[in-house]
N, C-alpha and C positions, 0 to 999 in steps of 0.2 A: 504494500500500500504506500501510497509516495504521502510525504512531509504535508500536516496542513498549513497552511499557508495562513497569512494575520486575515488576508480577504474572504476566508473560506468559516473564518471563527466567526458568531454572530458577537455584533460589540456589545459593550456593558449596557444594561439598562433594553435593551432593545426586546421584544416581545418574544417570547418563546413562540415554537410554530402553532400548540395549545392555545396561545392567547394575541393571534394575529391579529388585525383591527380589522372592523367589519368596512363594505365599504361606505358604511355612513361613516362609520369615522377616520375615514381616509377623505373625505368631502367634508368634514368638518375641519380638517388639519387643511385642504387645500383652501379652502372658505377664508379662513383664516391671514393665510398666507395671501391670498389674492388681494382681500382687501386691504394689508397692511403693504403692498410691496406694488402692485399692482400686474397686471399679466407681464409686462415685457423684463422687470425686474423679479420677479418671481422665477424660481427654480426648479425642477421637481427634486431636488436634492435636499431643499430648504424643507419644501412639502411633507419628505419621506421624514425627515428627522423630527418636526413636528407631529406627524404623526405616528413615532417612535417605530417607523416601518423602514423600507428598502425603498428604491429606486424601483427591482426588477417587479418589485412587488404592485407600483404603482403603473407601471407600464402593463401588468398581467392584466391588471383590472382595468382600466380605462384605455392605455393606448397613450397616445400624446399627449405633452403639455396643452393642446389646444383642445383635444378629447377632455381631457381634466377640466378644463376652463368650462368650456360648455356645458361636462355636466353639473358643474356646481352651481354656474349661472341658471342652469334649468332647475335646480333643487330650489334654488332661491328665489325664482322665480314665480313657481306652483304654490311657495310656503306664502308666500306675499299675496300671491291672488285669491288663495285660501282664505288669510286673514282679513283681506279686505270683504270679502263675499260673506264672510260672516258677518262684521261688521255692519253692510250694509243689508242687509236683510234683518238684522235687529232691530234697524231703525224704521222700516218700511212704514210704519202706522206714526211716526212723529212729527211734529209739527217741523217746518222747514228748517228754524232756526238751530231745532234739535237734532237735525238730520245732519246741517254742516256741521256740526261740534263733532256727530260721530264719524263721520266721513273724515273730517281733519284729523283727530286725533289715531285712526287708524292708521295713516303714517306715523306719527309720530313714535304711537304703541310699539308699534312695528320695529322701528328700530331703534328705541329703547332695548327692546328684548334679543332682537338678534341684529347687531350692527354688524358683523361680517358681510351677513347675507345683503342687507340695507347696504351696504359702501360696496359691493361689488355692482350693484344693480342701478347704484349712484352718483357714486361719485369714483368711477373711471372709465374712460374709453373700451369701448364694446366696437369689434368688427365680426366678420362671419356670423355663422349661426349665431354667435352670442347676442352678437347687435337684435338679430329678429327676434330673439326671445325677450330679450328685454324692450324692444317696440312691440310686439304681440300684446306683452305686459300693463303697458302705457297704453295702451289701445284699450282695455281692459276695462280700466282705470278709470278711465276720459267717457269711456263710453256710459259708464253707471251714471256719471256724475252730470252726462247730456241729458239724461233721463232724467236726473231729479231738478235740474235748471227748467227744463220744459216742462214739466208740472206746477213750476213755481211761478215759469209766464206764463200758461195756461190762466191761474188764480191771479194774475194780475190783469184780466181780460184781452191779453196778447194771444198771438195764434206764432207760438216759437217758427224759428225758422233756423236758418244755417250758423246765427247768430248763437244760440247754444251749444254749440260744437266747438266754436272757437272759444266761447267764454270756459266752457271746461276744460278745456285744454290750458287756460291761461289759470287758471283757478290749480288743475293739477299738477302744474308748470312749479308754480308759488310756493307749493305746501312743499311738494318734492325737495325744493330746493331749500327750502326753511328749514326743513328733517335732516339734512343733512348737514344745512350751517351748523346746524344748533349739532349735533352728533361727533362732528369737527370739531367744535370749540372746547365741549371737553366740559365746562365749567358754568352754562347756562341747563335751567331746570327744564325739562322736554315739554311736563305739565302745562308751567305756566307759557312755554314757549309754542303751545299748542293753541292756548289759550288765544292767545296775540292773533295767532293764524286764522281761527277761527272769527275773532271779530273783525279781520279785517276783511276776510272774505263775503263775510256776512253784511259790511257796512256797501264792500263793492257793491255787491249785490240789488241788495234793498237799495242803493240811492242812485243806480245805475241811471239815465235819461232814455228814457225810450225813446227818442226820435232817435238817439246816435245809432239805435238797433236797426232802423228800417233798411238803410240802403243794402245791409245782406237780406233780412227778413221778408223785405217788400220792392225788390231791384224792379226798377222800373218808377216808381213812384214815389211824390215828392211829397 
């Protein structure tokens, strides 16, 4: 039998083959690593150690650094639309005011709890599949939130038009990016910084001018 070698010895601390990591927690070590390093500064070597695994081991299960990437971005992706979808379905029967506070604060919820997932989804550049998953994502998102706008100008005897699409977009735009200031800064309370989002959004809203709406709503007419 020839000599083992140091490469052939499993290093200290590293999992016995009994207690390999599953691959959720090989996506929770690349999760990790993604949002803290970002895709192009991220390693799968950084990954492995993290996840107190191997290289070969990461490559067995997933395939590529860009396979890894995708699927963590898809983990994160489903966990987030999950969490919003319940969210809003809680709120369906509430009055409008109460609807954005739930609607905003489900970001916010969101990544309070899991800001890996949150900062890969947010705050870094996405191309390939990753990019569509996370615009799938945003489409998602935008699109609940078109729906609860047009109920709201429905009961302000408007007849919504194209002009809802774009306001949720700019509304989902806002929050996203608030979730993430605030997430980044490390030092602001998410609660009260939810708070903030939600009345401003609420103030857009309610004090909006209806004529600025028509020229999408009613193109043609003055």
């Amino acid at each position: 039998m020839g000599e083992e070698t140091a490469g052939d010895r499993p290093s200290e601390g590293r999992r016995s083959p009994a207690a390999r990591p599953t691959d959720e927690q090989l996506l929770d070590a690349a999760g990790a690593v993604f949002a803290e390093r970002g895709f192009q500064r991220a390693t799968m070597g950084a990954i492995a150690e993290r996840a107190n695994s191997t290289k070969p081991t990461l490559y067995a299960h997933f395939g590529d650094k860009e396979a890894l990437y995708r699927a963590a971005v898809s983990r994160a992706a489903s966990a987030l639309r999950q969490w919003v979808t319940t969210a809003y379905e809680s709120a369906a029967t509430l009055p409008v005011d109460q609807q954005v506070h739930v609607y905003v604060m489900a970001l916010f919820t969101y990544a309070t709890a899991h800001p890996d997932g949150f900062r890969m989804l947010f705050d870094s550049p996405a191309t390939g599949d990753a990019a569509l998953i996370r615009r799938d994502l945003v489409d998602t998102i935008t699109d609940r939130v078109a729906d609860q706008i047009r109920r709201y100008l429905a009961g302000q005897d408007r007849r919504p038009g194209a002009s809802a699409d774009l306001l949720a977009a700019m509304m989902v735009g806002i929050v996203g990016q608030a979730a993430e200031y605030t997430l980044r800064a490390g030092d602001l309370d998410p609660l009260a910084a939810g708070e903030i989002a939600t009345r401003f959004i609420m103030a857009a809203l309610t004090n909006l001018d209806p004529g600025v709406l028509d020229p999408l709503d009613r193109p043609g007419r003055t």
